[in-house]
N, C-alpha and C positions, 0 to 999 in steps of 0.2 A: 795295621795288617796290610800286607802287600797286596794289592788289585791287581792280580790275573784273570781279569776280563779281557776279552779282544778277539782275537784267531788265534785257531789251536796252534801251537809255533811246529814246524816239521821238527826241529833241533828237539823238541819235547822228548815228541812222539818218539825219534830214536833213542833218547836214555832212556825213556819210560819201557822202550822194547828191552834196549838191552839189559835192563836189571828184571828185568820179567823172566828174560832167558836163563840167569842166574838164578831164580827165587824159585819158577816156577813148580821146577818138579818137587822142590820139598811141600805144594800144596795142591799138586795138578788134580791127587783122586777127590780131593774136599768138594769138587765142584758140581760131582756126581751125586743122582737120589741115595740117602744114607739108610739103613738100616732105621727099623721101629726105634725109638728109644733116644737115638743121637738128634741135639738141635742142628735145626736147620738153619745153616750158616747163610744168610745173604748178602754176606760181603761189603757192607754198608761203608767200612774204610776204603772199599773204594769207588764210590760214587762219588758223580760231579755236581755243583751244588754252584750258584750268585747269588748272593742278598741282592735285596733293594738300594742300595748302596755301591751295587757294582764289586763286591769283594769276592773273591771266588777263592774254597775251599784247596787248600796243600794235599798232593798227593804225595808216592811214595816217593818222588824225587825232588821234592821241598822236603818233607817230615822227614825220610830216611826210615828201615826196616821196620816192621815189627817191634817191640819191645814188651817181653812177656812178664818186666818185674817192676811194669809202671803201673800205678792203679791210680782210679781216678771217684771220687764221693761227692755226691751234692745233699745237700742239707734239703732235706723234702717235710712238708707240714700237712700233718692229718686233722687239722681244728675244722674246717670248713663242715659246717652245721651243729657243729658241739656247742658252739658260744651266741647264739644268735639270739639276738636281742632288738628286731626288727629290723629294715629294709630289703635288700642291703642298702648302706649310706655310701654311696660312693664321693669322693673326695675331689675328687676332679672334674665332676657335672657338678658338686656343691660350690663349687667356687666358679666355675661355669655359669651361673646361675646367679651369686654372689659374690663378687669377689675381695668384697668387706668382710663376709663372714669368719675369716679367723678374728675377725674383734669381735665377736658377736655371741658368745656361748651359747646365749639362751634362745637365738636366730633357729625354727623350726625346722630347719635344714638340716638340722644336725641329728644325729640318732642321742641317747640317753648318755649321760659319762661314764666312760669306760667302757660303751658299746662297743664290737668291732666295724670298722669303717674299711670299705675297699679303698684302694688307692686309684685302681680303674678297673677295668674288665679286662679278664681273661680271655680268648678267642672262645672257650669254651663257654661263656658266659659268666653267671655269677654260681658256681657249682658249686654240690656237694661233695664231700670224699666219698661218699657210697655210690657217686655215680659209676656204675660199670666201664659203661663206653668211657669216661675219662680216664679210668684206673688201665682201659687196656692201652688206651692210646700214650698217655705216660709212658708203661711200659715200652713200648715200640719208638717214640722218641728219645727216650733217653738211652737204649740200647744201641740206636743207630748210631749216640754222637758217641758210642764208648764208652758212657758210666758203666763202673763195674758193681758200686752200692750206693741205692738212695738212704739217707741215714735222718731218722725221724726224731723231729723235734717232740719231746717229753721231759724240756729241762723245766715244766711251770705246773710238777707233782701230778698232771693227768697222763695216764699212758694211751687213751682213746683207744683201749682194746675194739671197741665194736670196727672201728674205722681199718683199721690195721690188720683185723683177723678180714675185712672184705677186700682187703688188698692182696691180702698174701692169697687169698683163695682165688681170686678175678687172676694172679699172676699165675698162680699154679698150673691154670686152667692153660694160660697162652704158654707156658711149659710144656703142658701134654701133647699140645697141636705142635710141637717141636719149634715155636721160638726162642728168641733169648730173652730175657728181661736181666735188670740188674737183680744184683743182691740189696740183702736187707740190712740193715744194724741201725744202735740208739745211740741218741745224745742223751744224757740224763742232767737230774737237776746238778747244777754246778757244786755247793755246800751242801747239799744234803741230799744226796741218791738214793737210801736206804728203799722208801714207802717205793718207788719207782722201780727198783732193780728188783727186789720180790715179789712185786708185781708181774714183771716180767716173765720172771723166773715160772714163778707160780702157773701164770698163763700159757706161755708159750714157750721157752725153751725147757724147763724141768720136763712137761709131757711130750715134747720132744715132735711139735707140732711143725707142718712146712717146712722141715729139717735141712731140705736142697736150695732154701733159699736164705738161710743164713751164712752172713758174711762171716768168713774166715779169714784170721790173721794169726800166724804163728801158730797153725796148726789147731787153733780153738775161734769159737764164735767170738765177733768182736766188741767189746760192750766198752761207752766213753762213760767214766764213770770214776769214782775216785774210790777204789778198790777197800780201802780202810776205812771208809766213813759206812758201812755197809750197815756194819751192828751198833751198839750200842754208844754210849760215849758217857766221859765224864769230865768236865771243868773246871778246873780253878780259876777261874777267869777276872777276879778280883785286883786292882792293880793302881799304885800311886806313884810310883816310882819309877823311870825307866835306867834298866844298868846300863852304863855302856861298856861294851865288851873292848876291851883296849887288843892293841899288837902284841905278841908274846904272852897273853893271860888267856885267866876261862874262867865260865861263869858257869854255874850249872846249880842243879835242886835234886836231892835228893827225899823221895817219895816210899811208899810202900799200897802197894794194891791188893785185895782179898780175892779178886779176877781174874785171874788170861788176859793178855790183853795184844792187839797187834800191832797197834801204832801208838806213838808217843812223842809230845811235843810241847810248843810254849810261842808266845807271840813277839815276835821280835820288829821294835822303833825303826826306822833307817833314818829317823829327822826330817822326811820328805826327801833325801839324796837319792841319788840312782849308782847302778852298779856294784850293792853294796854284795856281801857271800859270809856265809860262814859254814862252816863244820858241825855236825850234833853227831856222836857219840851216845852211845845206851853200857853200860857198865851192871853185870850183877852183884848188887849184897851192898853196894857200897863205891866212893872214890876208892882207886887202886883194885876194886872187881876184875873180874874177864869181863872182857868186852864181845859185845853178840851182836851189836850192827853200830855201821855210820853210815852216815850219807852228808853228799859240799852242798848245798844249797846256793846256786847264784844268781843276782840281779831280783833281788826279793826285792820285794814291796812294802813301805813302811807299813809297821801294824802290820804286819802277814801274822796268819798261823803258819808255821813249818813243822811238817809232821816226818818223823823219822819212823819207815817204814822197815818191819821186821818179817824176815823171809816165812818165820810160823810163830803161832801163838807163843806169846811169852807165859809163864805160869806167874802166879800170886805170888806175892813174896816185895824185896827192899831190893829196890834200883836207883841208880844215878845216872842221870842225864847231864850231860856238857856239853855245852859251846865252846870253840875254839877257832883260831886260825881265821880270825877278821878279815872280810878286805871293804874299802871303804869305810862308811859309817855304819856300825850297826850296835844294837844292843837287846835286852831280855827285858821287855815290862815285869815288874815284882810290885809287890807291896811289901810297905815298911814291918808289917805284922804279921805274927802268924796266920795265915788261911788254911794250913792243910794237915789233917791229925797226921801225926807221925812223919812232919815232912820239915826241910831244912834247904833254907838259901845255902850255895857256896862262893866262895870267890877265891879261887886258885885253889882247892881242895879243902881250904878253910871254912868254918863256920860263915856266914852272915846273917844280918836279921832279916828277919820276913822270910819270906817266900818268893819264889818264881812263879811265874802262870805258868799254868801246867792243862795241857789234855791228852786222856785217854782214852781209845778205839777199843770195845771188849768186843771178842768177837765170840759164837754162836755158831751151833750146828749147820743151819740154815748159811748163815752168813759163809762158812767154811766153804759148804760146798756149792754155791755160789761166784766166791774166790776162785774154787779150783776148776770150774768148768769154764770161765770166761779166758779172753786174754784181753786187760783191762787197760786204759790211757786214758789219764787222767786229765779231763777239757780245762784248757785254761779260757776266763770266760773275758779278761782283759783283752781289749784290742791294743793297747802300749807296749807291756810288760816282758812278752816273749817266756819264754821257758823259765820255772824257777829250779827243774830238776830233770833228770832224763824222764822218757817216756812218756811226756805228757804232749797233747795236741792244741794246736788253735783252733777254733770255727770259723772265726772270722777276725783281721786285723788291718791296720793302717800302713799306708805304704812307706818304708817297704817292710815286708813281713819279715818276721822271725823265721828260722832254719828250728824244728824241734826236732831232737836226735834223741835213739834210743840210749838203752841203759850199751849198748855197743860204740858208741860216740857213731853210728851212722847217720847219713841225713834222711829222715823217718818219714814227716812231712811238715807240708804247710798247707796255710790254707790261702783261699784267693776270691776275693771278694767282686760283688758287680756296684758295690756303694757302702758306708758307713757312717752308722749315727754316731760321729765323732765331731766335735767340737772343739779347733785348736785342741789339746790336748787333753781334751776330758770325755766323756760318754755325756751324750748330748741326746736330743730330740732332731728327729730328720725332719720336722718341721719350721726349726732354727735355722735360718740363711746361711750362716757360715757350714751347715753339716755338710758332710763329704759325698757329694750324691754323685748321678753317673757321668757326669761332665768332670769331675775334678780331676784333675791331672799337672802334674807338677809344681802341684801347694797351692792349687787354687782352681776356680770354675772356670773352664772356658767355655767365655761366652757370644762364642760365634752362633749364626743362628744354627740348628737342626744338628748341635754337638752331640742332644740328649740322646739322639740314634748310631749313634759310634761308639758307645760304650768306652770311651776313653779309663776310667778308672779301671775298669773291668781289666783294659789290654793292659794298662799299666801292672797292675797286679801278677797279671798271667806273664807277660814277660822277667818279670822278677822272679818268679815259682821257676821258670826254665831255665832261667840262666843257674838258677841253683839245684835245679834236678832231682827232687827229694823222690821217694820210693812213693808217696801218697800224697796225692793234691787234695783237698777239701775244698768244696766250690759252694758257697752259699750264694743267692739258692737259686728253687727250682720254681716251687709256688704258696709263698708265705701269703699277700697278697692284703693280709688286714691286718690292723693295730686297731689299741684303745684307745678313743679319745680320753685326753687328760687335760688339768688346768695346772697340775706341777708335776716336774718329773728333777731329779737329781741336783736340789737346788733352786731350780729355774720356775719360776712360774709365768705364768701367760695363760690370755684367755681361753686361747684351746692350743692345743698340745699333742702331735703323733710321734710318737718314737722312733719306732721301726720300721712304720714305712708313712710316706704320707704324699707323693704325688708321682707322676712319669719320672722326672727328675733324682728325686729320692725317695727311692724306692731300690728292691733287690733281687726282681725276680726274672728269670730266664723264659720262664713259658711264655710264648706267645701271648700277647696281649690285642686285644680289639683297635685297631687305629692307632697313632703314634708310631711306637719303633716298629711294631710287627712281631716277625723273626726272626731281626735281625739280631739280638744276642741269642737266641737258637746258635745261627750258624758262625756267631763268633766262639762257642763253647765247642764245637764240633772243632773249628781250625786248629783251635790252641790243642784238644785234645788229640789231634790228631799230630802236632809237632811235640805235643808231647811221647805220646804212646809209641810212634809211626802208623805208617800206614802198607797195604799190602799190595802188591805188585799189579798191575790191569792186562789182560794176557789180550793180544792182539784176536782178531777174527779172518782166519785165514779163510779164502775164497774159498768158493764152491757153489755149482750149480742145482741151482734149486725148481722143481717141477711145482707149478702152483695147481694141485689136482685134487687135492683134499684126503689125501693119502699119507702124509706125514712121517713114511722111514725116512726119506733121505734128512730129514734134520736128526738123527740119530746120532750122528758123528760130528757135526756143527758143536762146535765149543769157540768161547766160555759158554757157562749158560748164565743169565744172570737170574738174578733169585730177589722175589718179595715175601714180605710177610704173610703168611697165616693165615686164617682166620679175621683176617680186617677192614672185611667191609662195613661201613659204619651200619649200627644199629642203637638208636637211643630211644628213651626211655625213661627218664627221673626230674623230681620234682626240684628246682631251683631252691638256691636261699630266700626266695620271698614264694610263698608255700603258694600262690595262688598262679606261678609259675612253672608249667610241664615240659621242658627239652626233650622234645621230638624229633626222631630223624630214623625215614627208613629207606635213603638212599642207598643203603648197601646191597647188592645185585650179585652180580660174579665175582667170586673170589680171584685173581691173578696170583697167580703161587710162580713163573717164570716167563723168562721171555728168550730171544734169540735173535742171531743177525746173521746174513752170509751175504756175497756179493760176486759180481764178476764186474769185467769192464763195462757192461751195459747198462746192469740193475741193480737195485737195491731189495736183497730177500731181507723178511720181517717176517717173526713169528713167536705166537705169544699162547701163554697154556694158562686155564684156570682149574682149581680144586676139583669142581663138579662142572657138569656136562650145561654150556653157557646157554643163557637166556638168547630170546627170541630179539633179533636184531630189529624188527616194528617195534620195540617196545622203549626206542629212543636212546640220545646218548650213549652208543653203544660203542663199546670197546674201540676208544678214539688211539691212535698212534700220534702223539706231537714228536715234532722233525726238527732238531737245529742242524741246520748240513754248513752252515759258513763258519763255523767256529764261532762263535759271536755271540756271547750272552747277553751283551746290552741292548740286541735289537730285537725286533719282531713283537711277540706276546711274551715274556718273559722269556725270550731266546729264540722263542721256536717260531719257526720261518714258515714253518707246512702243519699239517693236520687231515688224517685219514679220518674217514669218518663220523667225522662230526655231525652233518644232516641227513647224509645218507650212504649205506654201506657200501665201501670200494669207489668213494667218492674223496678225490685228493683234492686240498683247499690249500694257498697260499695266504699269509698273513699280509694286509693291504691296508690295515690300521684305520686308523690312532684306535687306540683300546682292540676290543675281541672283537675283530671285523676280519673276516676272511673271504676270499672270491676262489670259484670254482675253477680246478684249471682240468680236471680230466677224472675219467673212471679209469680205478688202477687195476688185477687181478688180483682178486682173492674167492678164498676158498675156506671154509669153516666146518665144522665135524664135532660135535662131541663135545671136546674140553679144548681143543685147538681151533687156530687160526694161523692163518697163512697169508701172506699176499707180497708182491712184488709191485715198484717202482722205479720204472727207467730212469738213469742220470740226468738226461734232459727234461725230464719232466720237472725236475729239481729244480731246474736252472744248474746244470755243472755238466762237463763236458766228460767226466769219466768220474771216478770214486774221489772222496776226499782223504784225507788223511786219518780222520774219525768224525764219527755220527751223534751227538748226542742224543736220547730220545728217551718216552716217557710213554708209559698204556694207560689209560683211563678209562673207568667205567662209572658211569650213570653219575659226574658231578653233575654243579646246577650249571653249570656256565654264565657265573655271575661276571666271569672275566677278573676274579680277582686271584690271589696266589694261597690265599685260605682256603679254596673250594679244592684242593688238591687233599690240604689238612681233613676237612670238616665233611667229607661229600663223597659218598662210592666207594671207591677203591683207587687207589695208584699206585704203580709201580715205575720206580719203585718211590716210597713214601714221602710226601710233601714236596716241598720245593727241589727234592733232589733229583737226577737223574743219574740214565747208566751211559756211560762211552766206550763206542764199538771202536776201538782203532782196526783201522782197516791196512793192514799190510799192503805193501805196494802200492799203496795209494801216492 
């Protein structure tokens, strides 16, 4: 990622104006209070943001416009208290502790087999999905960096209704208070979706529950799920034989069903080759029938099923299915004997003996209308393989990923991974050294020291997704966070065993975590999403004189305005994964719903508004203003140079270090009233001799002042949210 740390460059600041001037009026009135009903937009693409690493966030003149037909999906997990089976076991204090213990099974360190085991802590701790406070703050993180739908894992046959119905209500709720949240939609089980997708159905969209927060694609809700396997099925699955289908021939079986049926198919050898494709054809009554569907099939997987799907139920009755039009190696498993009443091998329209393997999809009332309410794509669950057919999706792959196109040859999407339990070329355990964890990049781990905080596999992936540009990224994930302990997994055994996730290193998850990287992939997902999507123009702050009297028309006509969340001042509440653990927090105070800037050549106006009528400035920590006025993110307190009000009101403090150490330089003017605040600071008081070019700055109320960059996250209120800030460019500066 490019490092734009440093000073604001003046050359920026005038593209940045002049495409603002272009952009602006198609969004000037958005900036304004909306009517009841419309969310409230806080503009979060264009906030300024530095990791801990110095990386600093693309704006609209890195990323380029808007783009309204990019969407962007993270794979989200609602297991967190469903499967607990004591601690938590975290993986990374166990080996902290031990660091023999992967030889060790039966080492009291471990939780029971197949326990889930944390890989480390979350900033949020060891949480449940019913925590509140985490369901809203999710919401409000993942809206800022642009996801459009979190899409819940349900491929292991539980759909964790209780979890998923307190999500959608906890989100509805930050809906009503007019924020944004993503949307919703499922991954279901890979082979067998049926028990899941009824489920579903059954719960939540048949009654037609939280209806505004269902993800829509092609004009219906989006469900990943293999559309024919919904209802019923039947197999001929019996087989000693494999045909091989030669160049110029065709192999096929001829069947008869007493059923309806939707889909139809047979399992086709490739010998272990790659690349292989072929043709399936559905014929009625017979070779030489009319024909009612085909579909190519390419780059199958030996031993696949390939199922030819049919636009609507087929009726009971005598069909023939064929293969044709080879490329590479491929052929039909059969058995030498009859398996199926009424049913006949062919070879080139000819008799042969046996049978082909054959399966059948019957479908069902239910199942129909099911079908007809979703718009279905079909997960592929292989990270090698790529697409066997249009309209099917990745979740997760090896680099470099596959391009999945719809049934329109368009590029539909991909996904884009932050690690993979891949193995040289197999699915592996992330506790196997060779797995492909967050340092791998370019066929192997690099291992310089403190890689694991750069997200290298991560970038690698995300630049591959861009350079291809597909209509829909899949980002796994957001916060998986546990696996089973195993002692064999796909072949391989060893004395313990994590799959999917099992330390810092390999591991896949985006939320913030407790110590290690931080937020640093946070705000790696925000960059990329933002050169993916674009981002929206920052409208300069034209001067004006500001009266600090506690009268507040004259900010009337002061624009931008910039805009915070909601409703989010922390409030917690819920009992942890180890039950004898209560996460408490009632630092949330005044709500900041905006803020504002003006200026002349003297001073710097500041003024900032909360929901309800503010707290009593004795009552500490009170509605602090941090200052970065040099352009400079890498210095001061995480940027910021100054600080109003940190110990006492209208009390300006300079940063004077190392860590949260700040020295008093003066009392500045202000003025408070109700739901407002006001106050003014001379240039010199800054240390600058007139305005800068822009201000960065941040409001905060009642964190702890631990001096770390989570108390922004975890603590009060800030505006605007976490590590981000807003930038006033100041014309004429």
């Amino acid at each position: 990622m490019p490092n734009m740390a440093g000073r604001i460059d003046l050359n920026l600041w005038l593209k940045s104006t002049a495409i603002a001037a272009i952009l602006w009026p198609l969004t000037q009135g958005q900036a304004q209070p909306q009517p009841a009903g419309v969310p409230w937009d806080n503009y979060s693409d264009t906030w300024v943001a530095t990791d801990a690493l110095g990386r600093s966030l693309p704006s609209l003149q890195e990323a380029g416009p808007p783009r309204a037909d990019r969407t962007v999906g993270i794979f989200y997990f609602l297991w967190h208290g469903a499967h607990i089976q004591g601690g938590p076991y975290d993986v990374t204090r166990i080996l902290a502790k031990d660091p023999e213990a992967m030889r060790k099974p039966e080492s009291p360190l471990w939780g029971p087999l197949h326990a889930p085991h944390h890989w480390g802590e979350s900033i949020f701790g060891y949480y449940l999905t019913r925590d509140a406070s985490v369901l809203r703050k999710h919401a409000q993180m993942l809206s800022d960096a642009g996801v459009d739908v979190v899409i819940f894992d349900v491929t292991n046959q539980v759909t964790y209704r209780e979890d998923y119905m307190e999500l959608l209500r906890v989100w509805s709720e930050c809906r009503a208070q007019g924020n944004q949240t993503p949307d919703v939609a499922f991954l279901t089980p890979f082979w067998d979706p049926a028990k899941v997708a009824r489920e579903l159905w059954r719960d939540l969209y048949g009654p037609g529950l939280y209806r505004d927060l269902w993800f829509m694609w092609e004009g219906r809700p989006l469900l990943l799920a293999d559309a024919e396997l919904l209802g019923a099925h039947a197999d001929f699955a019996r087989q000693d034989v494999p045909a091989e289908l030669k160049p110029g021939k065709t192999l096929g079986q001829v069947f008869t069903t007493d059923k309806g049926f939707i889909k139809v198919g047979g399992r086709f050898p490739t010998w272990n080759t790659s690349g292989s494709g072929v043709t399936l054809a559905l014929y009625r009554g017979g070779p030489g029938g009319e024909q009612i569907a085909s579909e190519r099939f390419e780059n199958v997987a030996d031993n696949a099923w390939l199922m030819l799907r049919l636009n609507r139920v087929a009726a009971a009755g005598t069909y023939y299915l064929e293969a044709s039009a080879p490329k590479g190696k491929v052929g039909w498993w059969s058995h030498s004997q009859d398996q199926q009443p009424n049913g006949q091998a062919m070879a080139m329209s000819e008799k042969a003996n046996g049978d082909r393997t054959l399966r059948l999809a019957f479908g069902d009332a239910e199942s129909e209308r099911i079908r007809e309410f979703f718009t279905f794509r079909k997960p592929q669950p292989d990270y090698f393989q790529g697409p066997i057919r249009s309209n099917m999706w990745s979740w997760l792959e090896v680099f470099p990923q596959h391009v999945f196109r719809n049934e329109r040859g368009q590029k539909e999407q991909m996904s884009v991974g932050v690690a993979q339990n891949a193995v040289g070329n197999r699915l592996g355990s992330m506790s196997e050294s060779e797995a492909k964890g967050r340092s791998w990049r370019q066929g192997s781990r690099d291992q310089r020291p403190g890689a694991v905080l750069r997200g290298l596999n991560f970038q690698e992936q995300w630049e591959h997704a861009l350079q291809q540009d597909p209509q829909f990224i899949f980002v796994t994930g957001w916060n998986e966070w546990i696996a089973g302990r195993f002692n064999e997994f796909n072949g391989v055994k060893l004395p313990v065993m994590f799959v999917d996730q099992f330390d810092q290193e390999h591991s896949r998850d985006i939320e913030p975590m407790t110590g290690g990287h931080g937020d640093n992939y946070y705000y790696q997902l925000v960059a990329n999403i933002r050169r993916y999507k674009g981002a929206r123009p920052m409208r300069a702050v034209e001067p004006a004189r500001i009266r600090i009297d506690g009268r507040f028309e004259d900010w009337r006509g002061v624009e931008p305005e910039f805009r915070d969340t909601m409703g989010d001042p922390v409030k917690r509440e819920h009992r942890g994964w180890d039950p004898k653990v209560m996460y408490r927090n009632e630092s949330g105070r005044n709500d900041i719903v905006s803020a504002k800037m003006s200026w002349d050549k003297r001073r710097l106006f500041c003024q900032v508004r909360t929901r309800e009528e503010m707290s009593s400035p004795g009552s500490g920590r009170w509605m602090m203003l941090f200052l970065d006025v040099d352009g400079c993110a890498t210095n001061g307190w995480l940027g910021y140079d100054y600080v109003a009000n940190l110990d006492k009101v209208g009390m300006l403090q300079r940063h004077t270090g190392p860590g949260f150490r700040w020295t008093p330089v003066r009392t500045v003017p202000e003025m408070h009233k109700g739901n407002d605040l006001e106050m003014s600071i001379p240039w010199k008081t800054l240390g600058l001799d007139g305005p800068p070019v822009a201000v960065d700055f941040k409001w905060a109320d009642h964190p702890r002042l631990t001096g770390d960059w989570s108390d922004f996250t975890l603590n009060g209120d800030a505006a605007p949210n976490d590590r981000f800030n807003y930038r006033a460019w100041l014309s004429g500066g």
